[in-house]
C-alpha positions as CSV (number, residue, x, y, z in Angstrom):
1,X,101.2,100.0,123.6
2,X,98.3,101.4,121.7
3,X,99.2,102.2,118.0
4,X,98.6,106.4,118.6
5,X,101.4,106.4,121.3
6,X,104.5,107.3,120.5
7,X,107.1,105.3,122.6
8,X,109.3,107.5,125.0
9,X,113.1,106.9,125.0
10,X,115.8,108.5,127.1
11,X,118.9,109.5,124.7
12,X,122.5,110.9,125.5
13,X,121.5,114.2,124.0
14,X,120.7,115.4,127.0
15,X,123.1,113.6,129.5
16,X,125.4,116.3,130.3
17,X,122.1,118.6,131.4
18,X,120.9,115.5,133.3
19,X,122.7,116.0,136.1
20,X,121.6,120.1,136.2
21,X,118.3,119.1,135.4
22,X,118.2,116.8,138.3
23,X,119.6,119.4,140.5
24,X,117.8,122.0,139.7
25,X,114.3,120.3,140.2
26,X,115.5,119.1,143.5
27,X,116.7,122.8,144.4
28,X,113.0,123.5,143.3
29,X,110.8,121.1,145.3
30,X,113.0,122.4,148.4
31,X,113.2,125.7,148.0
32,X,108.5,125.3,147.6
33,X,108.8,123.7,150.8
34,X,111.3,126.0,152.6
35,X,109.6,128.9,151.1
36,X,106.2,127.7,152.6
37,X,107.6,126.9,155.8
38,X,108.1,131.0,156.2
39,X,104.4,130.8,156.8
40,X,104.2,128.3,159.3
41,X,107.4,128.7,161.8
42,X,105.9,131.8,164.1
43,X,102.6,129.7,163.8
44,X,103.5,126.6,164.9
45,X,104.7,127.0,168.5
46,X,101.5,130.0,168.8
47,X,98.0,129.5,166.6
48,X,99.2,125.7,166.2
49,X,100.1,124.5,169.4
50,X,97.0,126.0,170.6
51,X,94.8,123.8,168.6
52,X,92.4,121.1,170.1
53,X,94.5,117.8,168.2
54,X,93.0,114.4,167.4
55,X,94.6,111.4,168.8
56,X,96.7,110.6,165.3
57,X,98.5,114.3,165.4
58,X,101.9,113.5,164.7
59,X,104.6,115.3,166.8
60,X,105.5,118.5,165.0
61,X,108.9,117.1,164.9
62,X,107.8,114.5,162.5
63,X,106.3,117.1,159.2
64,X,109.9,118.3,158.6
65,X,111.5,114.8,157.4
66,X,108.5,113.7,155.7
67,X,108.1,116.7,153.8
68,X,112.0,116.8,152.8
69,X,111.8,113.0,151.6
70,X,108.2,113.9,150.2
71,X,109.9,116.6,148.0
72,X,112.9,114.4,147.4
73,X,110.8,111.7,145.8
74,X,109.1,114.9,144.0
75,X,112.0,116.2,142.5
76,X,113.0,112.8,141.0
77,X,109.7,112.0,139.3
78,X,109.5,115.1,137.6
79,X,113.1,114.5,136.6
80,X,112.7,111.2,135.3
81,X,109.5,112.1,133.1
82,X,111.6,115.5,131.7
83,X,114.5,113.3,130.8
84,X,112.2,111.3,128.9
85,X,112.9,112.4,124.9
86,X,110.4,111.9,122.7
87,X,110.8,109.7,119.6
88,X,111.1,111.2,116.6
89,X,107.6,112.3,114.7
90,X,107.1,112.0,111.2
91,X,107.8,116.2,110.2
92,X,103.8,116.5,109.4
93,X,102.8,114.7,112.5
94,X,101.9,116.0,116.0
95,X,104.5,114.6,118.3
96,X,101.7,112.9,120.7
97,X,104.7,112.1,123.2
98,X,105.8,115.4,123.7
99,X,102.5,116.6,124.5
100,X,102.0,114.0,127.0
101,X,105.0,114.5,128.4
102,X,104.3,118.7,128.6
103,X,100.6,117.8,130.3
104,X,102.4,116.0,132.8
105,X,104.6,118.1,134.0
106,X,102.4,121.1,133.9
107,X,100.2,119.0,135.8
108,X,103.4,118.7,138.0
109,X,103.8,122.3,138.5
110,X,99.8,122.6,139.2
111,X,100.1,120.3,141.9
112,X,103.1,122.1,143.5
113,X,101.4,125.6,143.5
114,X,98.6,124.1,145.0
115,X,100.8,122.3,147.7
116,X,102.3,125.5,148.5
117,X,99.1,127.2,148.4
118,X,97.6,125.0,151.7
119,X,100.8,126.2,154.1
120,X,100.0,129.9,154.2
121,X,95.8,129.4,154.2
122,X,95.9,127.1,157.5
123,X,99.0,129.0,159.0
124,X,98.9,132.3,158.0
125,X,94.8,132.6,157.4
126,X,93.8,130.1,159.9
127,X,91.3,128.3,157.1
128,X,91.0,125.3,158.7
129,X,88.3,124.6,156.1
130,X,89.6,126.5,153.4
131,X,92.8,124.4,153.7
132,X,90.8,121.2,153.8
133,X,89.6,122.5,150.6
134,X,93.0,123.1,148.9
135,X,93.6,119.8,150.7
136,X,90.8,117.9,148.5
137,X,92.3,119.7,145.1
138,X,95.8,118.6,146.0
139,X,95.0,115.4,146.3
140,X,93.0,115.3,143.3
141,X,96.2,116.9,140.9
142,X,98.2,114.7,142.4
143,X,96.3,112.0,141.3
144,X,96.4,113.7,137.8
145,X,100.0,114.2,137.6
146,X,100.7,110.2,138.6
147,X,97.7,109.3,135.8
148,X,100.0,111.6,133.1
149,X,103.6,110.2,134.6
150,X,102.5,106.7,134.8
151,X,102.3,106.9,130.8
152,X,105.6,108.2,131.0
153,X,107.5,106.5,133.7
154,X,105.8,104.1,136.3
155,X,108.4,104.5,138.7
156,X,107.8,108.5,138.4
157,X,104.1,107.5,139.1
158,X,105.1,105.3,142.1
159,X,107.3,107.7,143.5
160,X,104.2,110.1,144.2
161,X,102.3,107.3,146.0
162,X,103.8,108.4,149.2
163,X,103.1,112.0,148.8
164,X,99.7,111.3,147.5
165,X,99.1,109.0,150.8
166,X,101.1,111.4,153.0
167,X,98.0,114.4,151.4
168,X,95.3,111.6,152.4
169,X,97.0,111.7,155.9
170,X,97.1,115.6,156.0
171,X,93.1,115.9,154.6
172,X,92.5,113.7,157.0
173,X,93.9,115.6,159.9
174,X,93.3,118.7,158.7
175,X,89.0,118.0,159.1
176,X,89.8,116.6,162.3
177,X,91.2,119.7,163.3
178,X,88.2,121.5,161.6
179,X,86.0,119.4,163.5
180,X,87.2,119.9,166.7
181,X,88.2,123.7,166.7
């Protein structure tokens, strides 16, 4: 570990929020994805399934449980990088770990605006390319917030491989569906 970092611990002064805190981001990630979903439902079996599809287009019966699990995995790797408690700084010193840990989960929340931000501009606006475009900022804060976690938690950072892939898939699709509408 480079001497400017200060080491991360976990301590039992926050064990019996744990559990909340857990909770809580979970009830979060879900309630972005339900909340989004608002946008989509009317669109899906109207605007949507009128769309010219590529080949890859999963069945619409597919986006549901990947997104849950997606948001799932979500949940849990902002939890384990809060839980993380910064050790102790000298009283005159900046406490370099609790800054890393704050960029990383504002880069969290950054990343989850943006992901609810693409539902409503391809749904409700019909920006195909304007969603692509979200698409390609998504992807890039994601990338971001697993940077900041993995100096936190690796297995935070890992758990946002899928979503980060699953994004790739979705940008992906998304210009196909530019292209061919």
């Amino acid at each position: 570990m480079p001497e400017h970092a200060t080491p991360l611990i976990a301590t039992g002064a926050r064990r019996p929020r744990r559990g909340l805190a857990l909770a809580g981001m979970v009830l979060l990630c879900l309630a972005v994805g339900a909340t989004a979903s608002l946008f989509s439902i009317r669109e899906i079996p109207t605007w949507y399934a009128g769309l010219t599809k590529p080949s890859f287009n999963p069945p619409n019966w597919v986006f549901a449980p990947v997104w849950t699990t997606l948001y799932l995995l979500m949940a849990v790797a902002a939890w384990l990088v809060w839980q993380q408690v910064p050790q102790q700084a000298e009283a005159w010193d900046a406490n370099p770990g609790e800054t890393r840990r704050s960029d990383a989960l504002r880069a969290f929340w950054l990343q989850l605006v943006l992901n609810f931000a693409w539902t409503p501009v391809f749904f409700r606006l019909h920006q195909l390319l304007a969603a692509a475009m979200v698409l390609v900022v998504l992807w890039l804060a994601i990338a971001v917030t697993m940077a900041l976690f993995a100096r936190i938690s690796r297995v935070a950072a890992l758990l946002l491989a899928p979503y980060l892939a699953w994004v790739t898939f979705a940008g992906v699709l998304n210009l196909a569906l530019v292209h061919l509408n």
